[in-house]
C-alpha positions, 0 to 999 in steps of 0.5 A, a space after each residue: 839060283 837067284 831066279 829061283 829066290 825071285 820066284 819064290 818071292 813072286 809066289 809069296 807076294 802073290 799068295 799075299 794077295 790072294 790072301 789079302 782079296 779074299 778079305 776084302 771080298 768077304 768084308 758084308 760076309 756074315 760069321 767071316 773071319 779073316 785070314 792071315 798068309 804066314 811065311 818062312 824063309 828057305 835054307 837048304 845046305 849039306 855038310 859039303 857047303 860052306 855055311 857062313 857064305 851060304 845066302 838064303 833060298 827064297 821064302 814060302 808060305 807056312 800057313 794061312 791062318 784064319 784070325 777068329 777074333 771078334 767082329 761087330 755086332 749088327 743088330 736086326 728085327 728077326 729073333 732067329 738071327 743070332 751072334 755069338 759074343 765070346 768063343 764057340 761056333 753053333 753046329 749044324 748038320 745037312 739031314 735030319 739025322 746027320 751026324 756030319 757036323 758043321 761048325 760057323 758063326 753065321 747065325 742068319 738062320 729062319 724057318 723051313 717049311 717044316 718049320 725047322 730052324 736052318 741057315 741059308 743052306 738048308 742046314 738044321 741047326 742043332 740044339 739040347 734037349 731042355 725039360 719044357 716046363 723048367 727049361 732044365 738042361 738034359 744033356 749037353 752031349 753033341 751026339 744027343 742034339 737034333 735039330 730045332 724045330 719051332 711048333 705050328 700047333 695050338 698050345 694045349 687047354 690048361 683046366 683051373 685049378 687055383 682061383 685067387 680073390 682078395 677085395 675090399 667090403 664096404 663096412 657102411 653097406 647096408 645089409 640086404 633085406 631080402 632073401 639072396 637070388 643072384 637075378 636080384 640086385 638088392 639081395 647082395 651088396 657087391 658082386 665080381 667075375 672072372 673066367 675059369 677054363 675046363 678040360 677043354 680049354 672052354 670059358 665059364 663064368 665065375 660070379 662071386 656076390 657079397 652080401 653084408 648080415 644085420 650088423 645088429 646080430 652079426 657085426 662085420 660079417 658077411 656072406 658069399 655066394 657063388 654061381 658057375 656059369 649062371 649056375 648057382 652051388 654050395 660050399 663044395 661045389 655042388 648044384 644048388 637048383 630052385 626053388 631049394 634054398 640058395 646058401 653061401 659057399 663061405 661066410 667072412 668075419 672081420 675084426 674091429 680094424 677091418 681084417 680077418 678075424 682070427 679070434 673066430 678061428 675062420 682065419 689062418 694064423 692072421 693072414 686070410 681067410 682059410 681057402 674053400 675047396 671045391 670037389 672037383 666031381 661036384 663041380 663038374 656037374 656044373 658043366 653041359 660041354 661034355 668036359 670036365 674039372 679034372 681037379 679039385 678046384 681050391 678059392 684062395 683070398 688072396 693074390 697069388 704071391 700072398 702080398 701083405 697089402 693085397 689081403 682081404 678087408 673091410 674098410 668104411 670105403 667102396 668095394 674094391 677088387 685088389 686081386 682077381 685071377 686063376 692059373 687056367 688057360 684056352 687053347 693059344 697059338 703061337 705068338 711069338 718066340 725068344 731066345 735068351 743068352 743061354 740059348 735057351 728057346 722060348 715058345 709063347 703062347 696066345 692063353 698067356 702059356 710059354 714053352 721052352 722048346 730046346 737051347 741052342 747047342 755050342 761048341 768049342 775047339 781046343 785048337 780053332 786055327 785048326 779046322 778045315 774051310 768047308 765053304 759057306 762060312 763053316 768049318 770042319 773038324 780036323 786033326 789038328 782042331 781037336 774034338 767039338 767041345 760041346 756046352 751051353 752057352 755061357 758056360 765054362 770058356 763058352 760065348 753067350 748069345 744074342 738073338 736079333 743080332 748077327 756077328 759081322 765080318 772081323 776084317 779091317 778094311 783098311 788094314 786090308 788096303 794097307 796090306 794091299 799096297 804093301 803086297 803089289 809092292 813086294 809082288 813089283 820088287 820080286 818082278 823087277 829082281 826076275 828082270 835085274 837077273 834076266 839082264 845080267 845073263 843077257 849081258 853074260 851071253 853077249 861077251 865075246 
């Protein structure tokens, strides 16, 4: 019996080791989590023994368990190498359709040449649905996943909707003497530009010009004139051609502080000037390219975010342009990709356009010890892990995600030495208990 006992005791020893190897060897493993051998001792007895002088039978192993704890975060240069900070497991499938999920914190992942986003196996990694615009969520369901793909293709033209102008006039101008032509400098006093973009995403040339009235008639006012493209037109937006007249597209009157006037009733409730509408018919037919203005386009004297500071003036110094921008954009490509800690994916765009593409989907388990190794530093499903819990990042009990990092092996190298020693050295006394046995029956046969 006590042969048996020491075998056992070799067996558990060199489970140990074998254990304790597989650490070591998968130290640089990325998403490797390592394990634990776990061990019972044996007794086995009948009603016929006597149990107070009944010895053990030897030892065997219970389990090894897989120790998910944390490991180090190694920071890279790539934006699709992602770590998980906290609980969860990405999912990846072998198919595009697949249903056969795989579970890892290995997050080394890099494009195909589909321009999927797969692990070192090829294995597409799943994500949820996200409305492109908001970025919102649709279903955080595994079986409504798919695979993350990042797009090749230009981002789409964007046509003007919404221009944005806020200055500042010269009140000590002098008023211009001749009438308005945008070819002569002396019939304006100021002048500035910026880019507008039609249906198809092609620039045009947008020209404000300032022109201050007789102040001995009408003091603090001021034309403004306009051209698309060189292309003179009216308050509405349509084409003014020569010789016809040149009229402005909207006048603006100034108080004694150099604000707009709202005792005139050409200002909203003393912010800005009232914004002038441009018919988007009328100013389509400013267009030669075959594209056109799908909708009206509306000037607003201000800034986009309506800043206090950033209204229009006329102050006794130079002209000054505080703000100057529209919400059109050209066709772009793609110039760069971000993931936050949400996992949300972000697609930016050359034309200054941004697209959320997907959120990388996330998973736990009730019962994470109880998944099945599948190689490759992925698990199974089992029975005893339960089903895949899926959520969004940082939800709930869920990790978050770091992008250009990845999690590093949680073994202890030198616990693991330790280990090491401590396991040869029970490998070596379960040995020399096999000889102390083989001796004592040596001795035994040798009596005559």
């Amino acid at each position: 019996m006590s042969f048996n006992i020491a075998l056992t005791g070799l067996a558990a020893a060199q489970k140990d080791l074998d254990t304790t190897a597989n650490n070591i060897a998968n130290v640089n493993t990325t998403g490797f989590k390592e394990s634990r051998a776990e061990f019972a001792s044996v007794y086995a007895s009948s009603v016929f023994s006597a149990g107070k002088t009944k010895n053990g039978d030897g030892v065997s192993t219970t389990m090894v368990a897989q120790q998910f704890h944390q490991g180090s975060l190694n920071f890279t240069q790539n934006s699709l190498d992602l770590a998980i900070t906290g609980e969860g497991y990405f999912a990846t499938s072998e198919d595009l359709g697949g249903q056969d999920y795989t579970f890892t914190r290995a997050g080394a992942f890099k494009l195909n040449k589909d321009n999927f986003i797969v692990d070192a196996n090829g294995n597409f990694l799943q994500g949820f649905p996200v409305d492109p615009s908001t970025g919102d969520t649709t279903s955080v369901s595994l079986s409504t996943s798919s695979p993350l793909q990042i797009p090749d293709a230009s981002g789409s033209p964007r046509a003007t909707t919404n221009v944005y102008s806020s200055f500042n006039l010269d009140s000590t101008a002098t008023a211009p003497t001749v009438p308005f032509d945008p070819a002569t400098t002396a019939s304006y006093n100021s002048s500035t530009s910026t880019t507008v973009y039609d249906s198809l995403g092609e620039p045009h040339t947008l020209q404000f010009f300032f022109r201050k009235e007789d102040p001995s008639t009408n003091p603090n006012e001021w034309q403004v004139f306009a051209t698309l493209g060189g292309k003179p037109f009216s308050s509405n937006g349509t084409e003014i051609v020569p010789p016809a007249t040149i009229t402005p597209i909207t006048e603006f009157e100034f108080n004694a502080q150099g604000f707009p006037n709202t005792t005139a009733g050409v200002a909203n409730t003393g912010t800005t000037f009232n914004p002038l509408t441009l018919t988007a018919a009328n100013v389509s037919g400013l267009l030669t390219n075959g594209a056109t203005f799908p909708s009206d386009i509306q000037m607003n004297w201000r800034d986009e975010a309506n800043t206090a500071t950033k209204l229009p003036t006329q102050f006794a110094s130079r002209f000054e342009v505080k703000a100057l921008d529209q919400d059109g954009a050209t066709t772009g490509r793609l110039a760069g990709i971000d993931i936050g800690g949400d996992g949300k994916i972000v697609a930016s765009y050359s034309n200054g356009d941004s697209t959320f593409l997907g959120q990388v989907a996330m998973v736990r388990f009730s019962n994470s010890q109880g998944l099945t190794e599948a190689g490759n530093t992925g698990w199974k499903k089992s029975l005893t892990s339960g089903e895949p819990i899926a959520g969004e990042p940082g939800s709930g009990t869920l990790g978050t995600i770091n992008s250009s990092a990845l999690e590093q092996s949680n073994v202890n190298l030198t616990n693991e030495l330790v280990d090491l020693i401590s396991a040869q050295r029970n490998f070596q006394a379960n040995s020399r208990a096999l000889e102390v046995n083989s001796t004592l029956q040596q001795n035994i046969l040798q009596i005559r």
